[in-house]
C-alpha positions in Angstrom: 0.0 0.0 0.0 1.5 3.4 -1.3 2.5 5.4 1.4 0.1 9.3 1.6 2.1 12.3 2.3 0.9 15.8 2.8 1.7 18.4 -0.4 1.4 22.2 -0.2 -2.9 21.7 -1.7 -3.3 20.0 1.4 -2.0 22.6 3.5 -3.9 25.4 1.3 -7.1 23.3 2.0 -6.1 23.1 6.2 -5.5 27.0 5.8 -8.7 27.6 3.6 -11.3 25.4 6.3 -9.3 27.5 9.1 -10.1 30.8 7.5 -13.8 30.1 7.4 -14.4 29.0 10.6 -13.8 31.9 12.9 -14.2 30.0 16.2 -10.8 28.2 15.1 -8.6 31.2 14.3 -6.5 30.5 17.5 -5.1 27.3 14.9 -2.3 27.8 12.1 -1.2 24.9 10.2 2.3 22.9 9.8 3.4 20.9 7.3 6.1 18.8 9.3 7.5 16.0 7.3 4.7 14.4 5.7 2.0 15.5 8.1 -0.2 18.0 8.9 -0.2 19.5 12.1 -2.6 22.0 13.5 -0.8 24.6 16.3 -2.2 27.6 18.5 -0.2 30.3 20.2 1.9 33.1 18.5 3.5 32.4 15.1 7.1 30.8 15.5 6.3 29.4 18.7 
């Protein structure tokens, strides 16, 4: 079985459902290897 991996339309797609949802604005996403992750707190941190 191939193995998935996240690419940059997967993260515009995280970004996109973030954006419309204003109760989630606290969240930013990650791409970190070949994952998404979703993070709060201040940018860089």
């Amino acid at each position: 079985m191939p193995k998935l991996s996240a690419e940059l339309p997967d993260v515009l797609v995280a970004e996109s459902y973030l954006d419309r949802h204003s109760e989630l604005a606290h969240l930013r996403v990650k791409k970190r290897g070949d994952t998404l992750t979703f993070v709060s707190g201040p940018e860089g941190g």
